[in-house]
N, C-alpha and C positions, 0 to 999 in steps of 0.2 A: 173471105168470110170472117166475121165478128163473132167470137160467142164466149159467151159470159156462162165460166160454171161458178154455182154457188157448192162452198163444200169440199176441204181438202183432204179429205180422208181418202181409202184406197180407190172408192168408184173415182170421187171426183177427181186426182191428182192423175190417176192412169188416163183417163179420161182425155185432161187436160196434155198430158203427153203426148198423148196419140194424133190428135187433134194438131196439136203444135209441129210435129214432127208431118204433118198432112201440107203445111202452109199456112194453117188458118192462125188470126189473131185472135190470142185466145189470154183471156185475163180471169185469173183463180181467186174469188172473196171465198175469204174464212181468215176469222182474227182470234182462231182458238188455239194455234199450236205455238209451245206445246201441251200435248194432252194427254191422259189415257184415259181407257175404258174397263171395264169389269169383267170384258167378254176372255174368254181362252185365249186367244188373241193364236188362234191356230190355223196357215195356211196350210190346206190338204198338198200334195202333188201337182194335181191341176193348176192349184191356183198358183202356184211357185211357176208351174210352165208360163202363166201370163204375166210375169213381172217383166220390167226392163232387163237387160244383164248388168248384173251387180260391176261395176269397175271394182280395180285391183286394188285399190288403197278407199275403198268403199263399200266391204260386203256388207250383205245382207244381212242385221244383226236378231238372227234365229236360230232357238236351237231345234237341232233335228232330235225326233222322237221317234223309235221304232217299234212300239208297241204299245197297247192299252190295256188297262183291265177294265173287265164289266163290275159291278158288284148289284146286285139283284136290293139290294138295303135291307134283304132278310135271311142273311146268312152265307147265299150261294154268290160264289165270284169263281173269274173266269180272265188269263191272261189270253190276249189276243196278238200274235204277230201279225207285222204291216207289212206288206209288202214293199212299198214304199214308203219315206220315212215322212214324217210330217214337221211343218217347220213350227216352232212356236217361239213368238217374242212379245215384247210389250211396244201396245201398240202406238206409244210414242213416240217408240224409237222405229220401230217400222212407220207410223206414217211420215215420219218426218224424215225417211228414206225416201222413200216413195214422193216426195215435193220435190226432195232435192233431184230428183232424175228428173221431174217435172219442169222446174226452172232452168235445169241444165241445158233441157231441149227447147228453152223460148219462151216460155208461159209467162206471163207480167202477174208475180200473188200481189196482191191487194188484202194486206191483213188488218182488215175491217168489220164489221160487222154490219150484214145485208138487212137494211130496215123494212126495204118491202120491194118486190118484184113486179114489172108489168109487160106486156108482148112489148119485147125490144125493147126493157128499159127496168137499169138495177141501180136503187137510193142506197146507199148505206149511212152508217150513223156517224159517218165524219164529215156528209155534206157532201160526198160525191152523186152525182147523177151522168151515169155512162149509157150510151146508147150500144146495144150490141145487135145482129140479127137473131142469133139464139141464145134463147135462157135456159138452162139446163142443170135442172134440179138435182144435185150429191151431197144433198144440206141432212142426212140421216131421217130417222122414224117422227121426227117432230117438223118435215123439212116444211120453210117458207113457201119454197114453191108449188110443192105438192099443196099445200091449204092455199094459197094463190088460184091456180089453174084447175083443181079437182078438190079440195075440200081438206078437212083432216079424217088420218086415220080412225074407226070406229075402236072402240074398247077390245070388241072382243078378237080383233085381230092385232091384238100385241100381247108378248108375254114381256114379264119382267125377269129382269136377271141383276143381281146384288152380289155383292161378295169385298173379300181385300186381297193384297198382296204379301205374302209371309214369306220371309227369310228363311230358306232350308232347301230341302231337297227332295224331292217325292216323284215316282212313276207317275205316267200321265194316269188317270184315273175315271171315269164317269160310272156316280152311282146313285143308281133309281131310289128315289122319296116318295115311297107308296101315299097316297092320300096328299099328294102335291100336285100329281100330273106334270110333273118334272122330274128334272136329276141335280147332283149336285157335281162340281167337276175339283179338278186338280190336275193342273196342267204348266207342266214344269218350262219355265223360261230360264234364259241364260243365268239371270241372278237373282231370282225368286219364283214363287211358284204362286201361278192364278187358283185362290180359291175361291171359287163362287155357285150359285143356288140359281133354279130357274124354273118358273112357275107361269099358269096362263096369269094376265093381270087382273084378272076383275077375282079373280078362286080365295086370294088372301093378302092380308097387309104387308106391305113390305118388311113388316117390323118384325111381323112373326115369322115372316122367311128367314130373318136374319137369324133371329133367334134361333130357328130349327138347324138352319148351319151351322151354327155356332155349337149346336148342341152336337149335335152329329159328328163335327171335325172335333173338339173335345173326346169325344171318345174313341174314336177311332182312327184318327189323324191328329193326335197332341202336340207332337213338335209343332204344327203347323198353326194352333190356337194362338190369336194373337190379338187380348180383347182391346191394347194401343192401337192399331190397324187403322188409319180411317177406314169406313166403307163406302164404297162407292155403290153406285145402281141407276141403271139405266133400262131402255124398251128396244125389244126385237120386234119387227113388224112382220107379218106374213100375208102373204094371198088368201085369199077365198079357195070353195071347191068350184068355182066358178073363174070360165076365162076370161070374163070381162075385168076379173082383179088385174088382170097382166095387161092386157087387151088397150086398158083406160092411159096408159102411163105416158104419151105421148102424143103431142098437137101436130102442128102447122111450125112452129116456132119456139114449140118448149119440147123437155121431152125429161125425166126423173130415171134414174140408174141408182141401183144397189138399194139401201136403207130407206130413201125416199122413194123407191118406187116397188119398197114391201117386198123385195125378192130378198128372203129367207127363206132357209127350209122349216115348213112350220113343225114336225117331228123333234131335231136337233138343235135347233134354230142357228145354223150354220149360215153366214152370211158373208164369208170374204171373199167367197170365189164368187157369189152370183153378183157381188158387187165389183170384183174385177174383171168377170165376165161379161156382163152389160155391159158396161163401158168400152170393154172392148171390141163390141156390138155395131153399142152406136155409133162410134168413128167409123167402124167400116164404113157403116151405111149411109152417113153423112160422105164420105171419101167417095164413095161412087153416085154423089148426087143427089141419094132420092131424099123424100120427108120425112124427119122424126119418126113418122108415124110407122113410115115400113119397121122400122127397129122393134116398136114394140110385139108386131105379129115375128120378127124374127125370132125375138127372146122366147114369148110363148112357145115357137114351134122348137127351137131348141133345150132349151131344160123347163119354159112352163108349166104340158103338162105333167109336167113330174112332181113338180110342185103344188099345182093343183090335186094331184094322186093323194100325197103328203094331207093334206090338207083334210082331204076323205078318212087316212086312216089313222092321225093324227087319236081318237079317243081310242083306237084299239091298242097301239100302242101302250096307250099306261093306264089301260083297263087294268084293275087290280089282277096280279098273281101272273098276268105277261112275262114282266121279270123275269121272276122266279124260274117259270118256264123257261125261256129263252135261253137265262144263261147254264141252267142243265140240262137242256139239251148242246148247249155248246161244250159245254164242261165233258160231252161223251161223243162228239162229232167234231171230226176234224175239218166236213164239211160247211156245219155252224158255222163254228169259228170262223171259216174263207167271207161268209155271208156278214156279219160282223165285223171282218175288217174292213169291209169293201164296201159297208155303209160308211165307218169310218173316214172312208181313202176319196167319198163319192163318187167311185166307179161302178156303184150297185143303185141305179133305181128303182123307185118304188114303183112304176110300170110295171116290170118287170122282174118285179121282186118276189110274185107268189109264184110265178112260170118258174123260177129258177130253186126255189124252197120247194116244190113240187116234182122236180129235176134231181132233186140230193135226196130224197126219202130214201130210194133202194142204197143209197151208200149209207145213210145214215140207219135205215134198220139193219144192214148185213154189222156194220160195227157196232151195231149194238149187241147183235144176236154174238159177235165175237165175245 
């Protein structure tokens, strides 16, 4: 088998791996690394389980995080322990881990830039034209192939997210921006710390977002103000509350994994693990034969609808004074808190997220009544 991924980020290189380590010829375009992005750049547990194993003279350059704080943006915060630690690096240096495990197992990169895609067959902008059997879309939230085979993403399924990179040192952090319908984060890497803002796209300009950060880390995060910084900003894609968001992501001959195929959680907008989860999807189901297409009812039946759930309760979350609530009640339940880190860790879905908040009430009123 021939298959041509566009997109060398975590979907696409794991992907690429997986695939290669299967038999298949497998050739990786992306003429962008290196590169970063603006996001946390935070693999949960999970998604650490889906990496390669790190060789001995090639770890994995992340640092481990073992707790968070909430901050409500009006006052009330709340330290959270993890149960498991969470990794966080920049993500140039991890994706550019993550290729190299890629090419170590066989993959041909092509660092090119893909001009345009067609069933069984990828142009890029130096004049190649390759014939492969599948085209398989890891080109991010703007991907080629995604607007190729199913169209571009709409508005109102992407948020934005902006920020820079500051020298210093800070707990990880995530703190709600009332009247954003976001949060802003801080998220400590080995030798800097991600600060950045995150908002639906269509709600306000990116400028003013910047600005609201910039205001916000100013007063309450100053070490960390840094108006030299560039800023960087880019789009989180999410599903619909509908399956056919999941459902569409895969042909006869194509098939999109991770950022091109919108799996974000649209809540957090956490996207490393459903983009090294997918990937690691589709090879199975490519490795035992069947069509693209099974992969995408697999993804669905696996974390879709959770994501689809997400997606439902996505305004009640940052319905004004949630916050507030949430983190005092965490702030007096030992219980909360478990719930909170375990959205954190995402071993807590939103399926089964009220069944289990409705499960901690008599512990959480007896310690209150304490």
């Amino acid at each position: 088998m021939k298959a041509a991924v566009v997109g060398g980020g975590p979907a696409g290189a794991l992907l690429s791996f997986h695939l290669a380590r299967d038999g298949a010829a497998v050739t990786l375009y992306d003429h962008s690394h290196p590169r970063e992005k603006p996001c946390g750049g935070a693999f949960t547990p999970r998604a650490l389980d889906l990496l390669p194993e790190a060789p001995a003279d090639d770890p994995l350059p992340v640092r481990r995080v073992h707790g968070c704080r909430f901050d409500s943006g009006a006052g009330e915060a709340v330290d959270v322990a993890l149960a498991r630690a969470v990794g966080i690096g920049s993500r140039r240096l991890v994706d550019a881990w993550l290729l190299r495990r890629a090419t170590g197992a066989g993959v041909r990169h092509v660092a090119e830039r893909v001009r345009s895609v067609r069933p069984g067959l990828v142009l890029t902008a130096g004049g190649r034209e390759e014939r492969h059997d599948l085209v398989l879309g890891a080109d991010g939230a703007s991907s080629l192939v995604r607007r190729t085979f199913l169209g571009p993403l709409p508005a109102e399924r992407l948020t934005m997210a902006a920020g820079w990179f500051a020298r210093g040192e800070s707990e990880m952090v995530v703190r709600f921006t009332p009247g954003l319908a976001g949060y802003l984060w801080l998220f400590p890497r080995p030798d800097h710390v991600g600060v950045g803002i995150c908002a639906p796209l269509a709600s306000v300009p990116t400028r003013e977002m910047l600005a609201r950060l910039a205001s916000e880390v100013a007063r309450a995060f100053p070490a960390l103000s840094d108006e030299e910084a560039e800023r960087y900003a880019h789009i989180i894609p999410s599903p619909t509350t509908e399956a056919a968001s999941i459902l569409e992501t895969a042909g006869d001959d194509w098939a999109l994994v991770g950022d091109a195929a919108a799996l974000a959680d649209p809540i957090t907008g956490e996207g490393i693990y459903f983009a090294l989860r997918s990937a690691a999807l589709l090879a199975d189901t490519l490795r035992g034969g069947a069509s693209p297409r099974a992969y995408a009812q697999r993804a669905y039946d696996e974390f879709g609808r959770d994501l689809v759930k997400a997606a439902a309760l996505r305004a009640r979350f940052f319905a004004p004074g949630f916050a507030s609530r949430m983190v005092r009640y965490a702030q007096r339940s030992a219980a909360v808190r478990g719930v909170l880190g375990d959205l954190v860790l995402g071993t807590q879905g939103y399926v089964g997220l009220k069944r289990r908040l409705l499960g901690s009430l008599p512990r959480f009123l007896w310690q209150m009544a304490r």
